[in-house]
N, C-alpha and C positions, 0 to 999 in steps of 0.2 A: 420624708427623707430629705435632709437637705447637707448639698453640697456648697461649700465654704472653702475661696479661698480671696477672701477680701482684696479689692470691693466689688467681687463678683457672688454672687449668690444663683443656685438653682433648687428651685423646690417643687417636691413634687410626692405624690401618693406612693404605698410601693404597686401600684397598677401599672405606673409609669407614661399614662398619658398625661398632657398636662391640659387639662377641661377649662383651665380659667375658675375654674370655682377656690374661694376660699385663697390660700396666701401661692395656690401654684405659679411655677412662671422662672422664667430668667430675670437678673436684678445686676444692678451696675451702680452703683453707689446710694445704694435705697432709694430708686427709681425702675418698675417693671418694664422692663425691653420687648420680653414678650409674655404673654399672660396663657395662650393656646400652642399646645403641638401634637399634635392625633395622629395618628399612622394607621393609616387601613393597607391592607394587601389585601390581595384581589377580591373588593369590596366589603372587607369583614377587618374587624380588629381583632388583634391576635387578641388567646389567650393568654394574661401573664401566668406565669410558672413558678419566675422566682425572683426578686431584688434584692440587691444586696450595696453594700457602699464597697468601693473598691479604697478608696483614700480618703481623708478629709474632704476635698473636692469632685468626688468623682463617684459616682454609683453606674450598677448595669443591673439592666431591666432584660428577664429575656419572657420571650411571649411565643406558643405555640400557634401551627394553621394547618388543617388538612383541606387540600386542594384538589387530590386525585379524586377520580371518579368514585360512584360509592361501588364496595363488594373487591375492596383491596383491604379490609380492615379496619379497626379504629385506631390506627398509629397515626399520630401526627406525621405529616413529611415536607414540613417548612419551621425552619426557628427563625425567629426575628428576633435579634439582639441590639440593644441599645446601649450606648455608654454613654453618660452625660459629667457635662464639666462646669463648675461655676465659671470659667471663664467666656462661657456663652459660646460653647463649643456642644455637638450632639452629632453621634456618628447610628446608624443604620444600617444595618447589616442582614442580611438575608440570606441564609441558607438553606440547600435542599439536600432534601433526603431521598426524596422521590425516583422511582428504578427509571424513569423518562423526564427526558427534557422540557421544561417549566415556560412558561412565559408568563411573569409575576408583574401586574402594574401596581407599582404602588404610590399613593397619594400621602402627602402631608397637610394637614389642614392646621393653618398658623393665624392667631391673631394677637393685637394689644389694643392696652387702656391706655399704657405709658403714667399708670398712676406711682404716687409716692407710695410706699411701706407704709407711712402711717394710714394713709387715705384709707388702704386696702384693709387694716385690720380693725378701723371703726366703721365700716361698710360704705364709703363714702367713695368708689375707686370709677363708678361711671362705666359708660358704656363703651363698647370693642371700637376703635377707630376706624375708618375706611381703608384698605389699601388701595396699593399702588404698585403694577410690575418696575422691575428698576433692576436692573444687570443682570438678570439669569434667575431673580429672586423676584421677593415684593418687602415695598418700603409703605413705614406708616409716617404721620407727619401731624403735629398737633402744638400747643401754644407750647408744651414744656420739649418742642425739638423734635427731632426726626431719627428713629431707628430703621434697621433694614435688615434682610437675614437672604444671605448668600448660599448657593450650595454649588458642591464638585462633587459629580458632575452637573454639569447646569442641567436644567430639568426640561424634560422632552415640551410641556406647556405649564404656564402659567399664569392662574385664574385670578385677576384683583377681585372683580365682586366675591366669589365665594373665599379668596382667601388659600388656595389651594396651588400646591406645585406635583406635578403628576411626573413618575418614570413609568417604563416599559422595561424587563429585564427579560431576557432569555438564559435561563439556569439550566447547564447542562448535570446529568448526575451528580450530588454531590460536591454542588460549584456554588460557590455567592458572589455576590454582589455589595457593594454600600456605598451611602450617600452622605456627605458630613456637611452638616448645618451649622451655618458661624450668626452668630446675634450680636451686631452693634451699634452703638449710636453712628450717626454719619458724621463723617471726618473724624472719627477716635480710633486710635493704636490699639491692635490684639494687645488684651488685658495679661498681665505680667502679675502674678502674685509677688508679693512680697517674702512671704514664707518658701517660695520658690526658686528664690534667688541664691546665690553663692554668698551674698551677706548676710544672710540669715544668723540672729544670734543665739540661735537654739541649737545645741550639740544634739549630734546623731544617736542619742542613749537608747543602749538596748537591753533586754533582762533576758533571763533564763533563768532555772530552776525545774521545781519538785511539781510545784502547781503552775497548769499549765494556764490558769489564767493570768497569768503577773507581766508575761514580755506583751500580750495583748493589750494588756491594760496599759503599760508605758508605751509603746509601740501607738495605741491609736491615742493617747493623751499631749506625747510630742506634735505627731500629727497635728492635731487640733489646735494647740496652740500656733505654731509656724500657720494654718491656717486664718488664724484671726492676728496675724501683723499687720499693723497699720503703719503708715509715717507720715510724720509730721510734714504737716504739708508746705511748713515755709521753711524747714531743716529736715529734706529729706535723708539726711543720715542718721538721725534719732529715729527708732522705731519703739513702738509699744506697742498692747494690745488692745482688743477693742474688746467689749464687756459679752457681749455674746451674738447667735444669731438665734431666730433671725430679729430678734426686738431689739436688740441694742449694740447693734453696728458701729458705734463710736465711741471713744476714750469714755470712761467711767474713771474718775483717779483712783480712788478707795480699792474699788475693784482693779483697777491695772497696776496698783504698788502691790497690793494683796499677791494677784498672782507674778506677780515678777519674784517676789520675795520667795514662795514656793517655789518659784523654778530656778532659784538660783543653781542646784546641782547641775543646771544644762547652762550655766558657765553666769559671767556678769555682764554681757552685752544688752538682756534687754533691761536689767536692772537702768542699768548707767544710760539707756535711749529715754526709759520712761521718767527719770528723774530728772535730766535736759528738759523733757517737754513741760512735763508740772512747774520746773522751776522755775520757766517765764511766762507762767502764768500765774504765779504767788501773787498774793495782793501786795502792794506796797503803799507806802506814804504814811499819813496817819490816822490814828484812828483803831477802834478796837480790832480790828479784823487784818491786821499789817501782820504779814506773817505765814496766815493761812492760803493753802492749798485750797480754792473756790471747791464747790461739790454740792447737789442738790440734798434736797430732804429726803426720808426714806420712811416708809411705813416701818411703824414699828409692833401694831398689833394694837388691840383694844387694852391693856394697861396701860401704855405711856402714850404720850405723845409723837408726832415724827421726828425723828432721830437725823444728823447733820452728819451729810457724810465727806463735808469737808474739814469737820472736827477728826474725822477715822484718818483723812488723807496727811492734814496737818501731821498727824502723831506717826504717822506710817513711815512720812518721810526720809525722819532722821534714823528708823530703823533700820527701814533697806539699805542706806547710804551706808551704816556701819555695819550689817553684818555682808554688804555686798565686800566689803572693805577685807573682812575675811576670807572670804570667797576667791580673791583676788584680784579686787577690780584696783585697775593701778594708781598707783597712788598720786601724778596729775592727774587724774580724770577725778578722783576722790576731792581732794584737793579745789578742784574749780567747782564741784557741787557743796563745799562744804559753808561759805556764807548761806544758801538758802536753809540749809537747816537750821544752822545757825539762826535765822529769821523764824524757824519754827519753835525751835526752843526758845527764843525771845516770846514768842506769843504766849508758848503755854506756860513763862512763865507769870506773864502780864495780867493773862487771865485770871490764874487762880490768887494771884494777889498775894494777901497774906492766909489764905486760907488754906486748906488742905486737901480740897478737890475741887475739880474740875466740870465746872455744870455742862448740860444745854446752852448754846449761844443764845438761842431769845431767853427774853426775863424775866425770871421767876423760874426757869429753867430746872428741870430734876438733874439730878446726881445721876449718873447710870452704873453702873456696874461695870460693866464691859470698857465704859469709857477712860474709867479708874486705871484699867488693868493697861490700856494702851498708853495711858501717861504715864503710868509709873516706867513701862518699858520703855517708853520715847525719853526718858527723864537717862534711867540709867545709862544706856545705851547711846542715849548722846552725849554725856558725861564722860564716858569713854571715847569717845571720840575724838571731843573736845582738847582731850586732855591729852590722844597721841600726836596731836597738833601744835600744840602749846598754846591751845585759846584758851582765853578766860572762862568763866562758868559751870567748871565741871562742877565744884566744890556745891556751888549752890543748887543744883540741881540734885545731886544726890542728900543734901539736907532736905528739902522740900520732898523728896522720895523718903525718904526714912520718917517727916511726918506725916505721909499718907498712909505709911503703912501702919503707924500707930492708931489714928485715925479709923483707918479701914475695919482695923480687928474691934475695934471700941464698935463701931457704930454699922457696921454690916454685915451683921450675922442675927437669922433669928430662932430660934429657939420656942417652938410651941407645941401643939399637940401632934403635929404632921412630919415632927423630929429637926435638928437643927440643919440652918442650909444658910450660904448668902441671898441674899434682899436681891432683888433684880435693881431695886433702885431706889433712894430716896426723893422723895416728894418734898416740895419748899420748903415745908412746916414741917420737916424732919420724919413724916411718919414714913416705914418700909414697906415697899411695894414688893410684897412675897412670894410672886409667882416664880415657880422653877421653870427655866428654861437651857437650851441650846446657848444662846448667848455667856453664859458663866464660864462654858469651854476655856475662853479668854483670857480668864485667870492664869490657867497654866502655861501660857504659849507667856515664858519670859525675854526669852530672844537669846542668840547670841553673843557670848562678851570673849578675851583669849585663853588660850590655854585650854581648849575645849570643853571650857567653862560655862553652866551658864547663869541668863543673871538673877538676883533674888526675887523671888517674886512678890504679889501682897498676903500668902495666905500662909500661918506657919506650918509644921510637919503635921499636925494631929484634923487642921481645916482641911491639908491636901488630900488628907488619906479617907476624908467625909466625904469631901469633893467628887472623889475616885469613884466610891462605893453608889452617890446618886447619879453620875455619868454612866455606869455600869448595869446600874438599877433597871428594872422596868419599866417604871415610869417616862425613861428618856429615850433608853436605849430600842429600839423599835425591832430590832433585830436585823434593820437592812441600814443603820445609820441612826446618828443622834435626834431625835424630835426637838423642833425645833418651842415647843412648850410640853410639859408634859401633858399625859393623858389625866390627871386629878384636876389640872388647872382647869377652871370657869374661863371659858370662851377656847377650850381645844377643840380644833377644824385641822382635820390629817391632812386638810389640801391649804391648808391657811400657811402663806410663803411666812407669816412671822408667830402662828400660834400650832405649832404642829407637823408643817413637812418638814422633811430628813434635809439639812441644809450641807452640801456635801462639803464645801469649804469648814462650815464648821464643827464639822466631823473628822474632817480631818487633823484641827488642829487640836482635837481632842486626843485623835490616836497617839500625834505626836507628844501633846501635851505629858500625856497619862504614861507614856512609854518612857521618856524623861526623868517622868518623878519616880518611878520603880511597878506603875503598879500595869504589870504586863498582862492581867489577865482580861481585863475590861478593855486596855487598848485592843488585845488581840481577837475579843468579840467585834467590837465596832468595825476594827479593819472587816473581820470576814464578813461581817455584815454589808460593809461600802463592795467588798468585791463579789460578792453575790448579784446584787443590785448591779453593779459592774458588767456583769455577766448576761443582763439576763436585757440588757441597753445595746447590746452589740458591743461591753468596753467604750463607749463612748457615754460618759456619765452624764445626765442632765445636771443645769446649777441645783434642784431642789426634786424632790419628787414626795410623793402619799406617805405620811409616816403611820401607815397601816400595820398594826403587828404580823409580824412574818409566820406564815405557815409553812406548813411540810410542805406541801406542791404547791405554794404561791408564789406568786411574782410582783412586782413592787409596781406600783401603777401609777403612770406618768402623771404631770402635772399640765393641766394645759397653756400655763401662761409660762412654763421656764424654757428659758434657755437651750440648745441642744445642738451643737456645742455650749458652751461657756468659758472662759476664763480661770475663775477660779475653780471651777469643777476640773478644767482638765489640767491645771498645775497642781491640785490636787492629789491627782491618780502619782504622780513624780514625788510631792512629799508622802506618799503614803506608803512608797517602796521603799523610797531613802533613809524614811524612819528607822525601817529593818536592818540596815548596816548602824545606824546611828553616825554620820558620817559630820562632826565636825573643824573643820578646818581653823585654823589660824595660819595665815599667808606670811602675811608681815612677822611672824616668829618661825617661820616655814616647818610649823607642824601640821601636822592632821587627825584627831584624835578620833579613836569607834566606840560606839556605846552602843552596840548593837541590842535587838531587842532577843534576851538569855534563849527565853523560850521558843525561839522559831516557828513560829506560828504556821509557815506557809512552809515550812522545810528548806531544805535548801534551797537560796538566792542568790544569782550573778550580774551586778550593775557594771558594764563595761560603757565607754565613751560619754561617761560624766567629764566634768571640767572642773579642777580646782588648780588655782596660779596658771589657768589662761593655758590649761594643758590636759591630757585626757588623764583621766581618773577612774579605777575598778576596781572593784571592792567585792568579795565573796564572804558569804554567810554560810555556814555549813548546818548541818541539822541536829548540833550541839549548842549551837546560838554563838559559837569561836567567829569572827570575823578577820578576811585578811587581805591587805591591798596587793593588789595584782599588777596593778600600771599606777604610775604618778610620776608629778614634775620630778627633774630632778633635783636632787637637795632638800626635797620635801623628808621630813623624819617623822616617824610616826610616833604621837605624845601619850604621853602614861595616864 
């Protein structure tokens, strides 16, 4: 269970002790503060009963004790309750049941390593430090600094060797008691989330309807995201998100354009933080790489090679900027991000030269599929953009889009005995790399253009509607989410993040995709499939999970190295409702067009405190598949 509200972190089992074993502990900028926190009452540790998470940052642990003498029963008549806080906050709480007056001592037994996140999760994290009493508490102290952990009320003694802070309570019938545990470094300010703040660029969106899984779902996926706000730490007024917990606590670009872009319905603030921050980090001067968005390599699975995901970020850029643009992100703020795109489009067009796609930056580089589909969107997309500007480039970049898509249908499509599909990728020497995957998704997500338009894609009507049928297929469709290879393909592993698990980002842009193009029946499996899986996570969706085929009484089985939260998982759960209205805007022509999905798959649907034109927005879905806005800016008109 882990509580998230960056850069504080708590994790912990749902036992709710924290043993120091494995990744338990309080965390303050991926550094463990404390690693142990035991709670015995009157020398026994409760029983747990139940955990549960209260908010993105907050869970409560409650734990039974019978104290009374024996031949009163087997009732328990003590509950110990705990609520813990990523901000390195734990309260204690002790209630009696008991028909006479209690006198409960109870102990806390605390320790650390003060090791890093990485240390801890290659087994490298060392041994518990020595304490130290220090104000009513005990302080550790070691080469990376000094934490300390305070309590109200101060505690009757305090043990440095054993590590231990001891009360006495006198519980009169039905009376408690508690004691609140603060964890922090010395000389550092109570930890302040970010997501917590009254700057927060995420709107308060909330759902209703017919299935009561849907406002759960938006309700902990907001959550989650406000939880993983970070800010840039030399422009603390740019916020973006961090990639997920608890393994990847910091900017991811790919990843934090990705999920900005899904959350735009909860307004354009963090679009337009996360675009500031990438932007002064673009490479510049000369040289092949002037242009792009920096980004590490990424596994891509035993067919291709590793995949550059600052080729994804590059292409992402000029997308978010223009469909934030619709959205209504204002047009100086548009405006002053618009040369780095501009710098993006330069690249992609440098790269591809006179050619028609878009390789691998190292050399000899394959062609991918997916990559194709993000240039062509980055091409059109910024062509329009260009063009409501009056910069140069439009023209040529929708030429170079119109030969890829020539191109594309000539040479990436195959047709053999396992029936016809797109190539996942070409190889130098031209041959196709024919594995179906989760990745092709990408095809259909063409992006936003105006008029609540959107833009062409590379695959014609009769590829989209093949497309449709193998996204829907069994072979992909796993019934809890898209697999991320299919099950025929050589080297399929249900747990393998790029040959088989259910990748819920792109799953999602499948639902959207497919729901788009007309074909609502296959969106409408994959959705129930994501909210199932949804459901069955607490609404708090891992990035990937087992693409195990769904059974009647199964449940989908976690992955152990994803994310939980994550980013694009949980901007995800936000494009996965939105789709249902079909909600897209055009700002600057101040309309807002619905394309709702006909068949209402979830029945009726109420998105209230979305944001379009920097105002609240609500949009109902009835169980006819009619959608109708409830709230919006004014002067907004709704388009045909």
């Amino acid at each position: 269970m882990i509580c998230v509200a960056l850069p504080g972190l708590a994790i912990s089992t749902e036992q709710g002790q924290q043993t120091g074993r494995g990744l338990e502990g309080f965390y303050r900028g991926g550094r463990r503060l404390l690693s142990r926190c035991q709670v015995r009452v009157a020398g026994r540790e409760p029983l747990a009963v139940q955990a549960r998470m209260l908010a993105a940052d907050r869970a409560r642990f409650v734990g039974t004790l019978r104290v009374s003498p024996q031949g009163h029963g087997p009732d328990p008549d003590v509950v110990v309750e705990r609520t813990r806080c990523a901000d390195g906050t734990e309260r204690i709480t002790l209630h009696s049941a008991a028909p006479r007056p209690l006198r409960l001592p109870l102990e806390v037994a605390l320790g650390t390593d003060l090791a890093t996140l990485g240390a801890i999760a290659s087994g490298r994290a060392g041994r518990e430090l020595p304490a130290g009493v220090h104000d009513g508490g005990l302080r550790w102290s070691g080469a990376e600094g000094s934490v300390s952990v305070t309590a109200e009320p101060p505690p009757a003694d305090a043990l440095a060797s054993a590590g231990l802070l001891r009360w006495e309570f006198d519980l009169p019938p039905g009376g408690s008691a508690s004691v609140e545990l603060r964890v922090r470094p010395d000389g550092a300010a109570s930890l302040r989330a970010v997501g917590r703040t009254a700057t927060s660029p995420l709107a308060p969106a909330c759902a209703t309807g017919d299935d009561p899984r849907v406002p759960a779902l938006l309700r902990t996926s907001v959550d989650d995201l406000r939880a993983l706000l970070q800010r840039d730490a030399a422009h603390p007024a740019d916020l973006h998100l961090a990639a997920g917990a608890p393994w990847r606590c910091g900017l991811a670009p790919a990843e934090a354009l990705a999920a900005a872009r899904m959350a735009l319905p909860l307004g354009t603030g963090l679009a337009a933080g996360t675009l500031r921050t990438l932007a002064r980090a673009q490479i510049a001067g000369p040289g092949p790489k002037s242009g792009m968005i920096p980004g590490p390599r990424r596994d891509a699975g035993p067919h291709l090679p590793p995949g550059c995901t600052g080729t994804e970020a590059t292409l992402l850029f000029p997308v978010l900027l223009a469909e934030a643009r619709r959205w209504g992100l204002p047009e100086r703020e548009t405006e002053e991000l618009l040369p780095a795109a501009e710098r993006c489009l330069t690249w992609l067009r440098n790269t591809v030269g006179d050619g028609p796609y878009l390789p691998d930056p190292q050399p000899g580089g394959a062609v991918r599929c997916e990559t194709q589909a993000h240039a062509h969107r980055a091409a059109l997309l910024g062509a329009d953009l260009l063009d409501a500007y009056g910069r140069p480039g439009g023209t040529g970049l929708r030429q170079w889009a119109q030969a890829l898509r020539g191109a594309f249908h000539d040479d990436f499509w195959i047709d053999d005995l396992r029936g016809d599909r797109p190539a996942a990728a070409r190889a130098p020497d031209g041959r196709l790399v024919p594995h179906l995957g989760a990745p092709v998704a990408h095809l259909l997500d063409t992006g936003l253009l105006g008029g609540g338009g959107l833009a062409q894609g590379l695959l014609d009507k009769v590829r989209t509607e093949r497309l449709a049928r193998l996204l829907g297929g069994p072979d992909l469709d796993s019934g809890w989410g898209l697999r991320g290879l299919g099950v025929k393909e050589a080297g399929h592993n249900p747990f393998g993040h790029r040959t088989g698990a259910v990748r819920v980002h792109e799953t999602a842009l499948a639902v959207a995709g497919l729901a788009a193009a007309g074909y609502e029946k296959e969106a409408a499996s994959l959705l129930r499939g994501v909210l199932a899986a949804a459901e069955a996570f607490g609404h708090r969706l891992p990035e990937m999970y087992a693409g195990e085929q769904r059974t009647e009484d199964g449940a989908p089985l976690p992955h152990p190295a994803a994310c939980r939260p994550a980013a694009t998982a949980a901007a995800s759960g936000v494009l996965l409702l939105t789709t249902l209205a079909g909600i897209r805007p055009d700002v600057p022509a101040r309309t807002v067009t619905l394309r709702p999905v006909r068949s209402a798959p979830l029945g009726e649907i109420v998105l209230t405190g979305l944001r379009v034109a920097g105002a609240p927005f609500a949009v109902r879905v009835g169980r006819l598949g009619l959608a109708m806005v409830e709230e919006a800016a004014d002067g907004l008109q709704l388009g045909v």
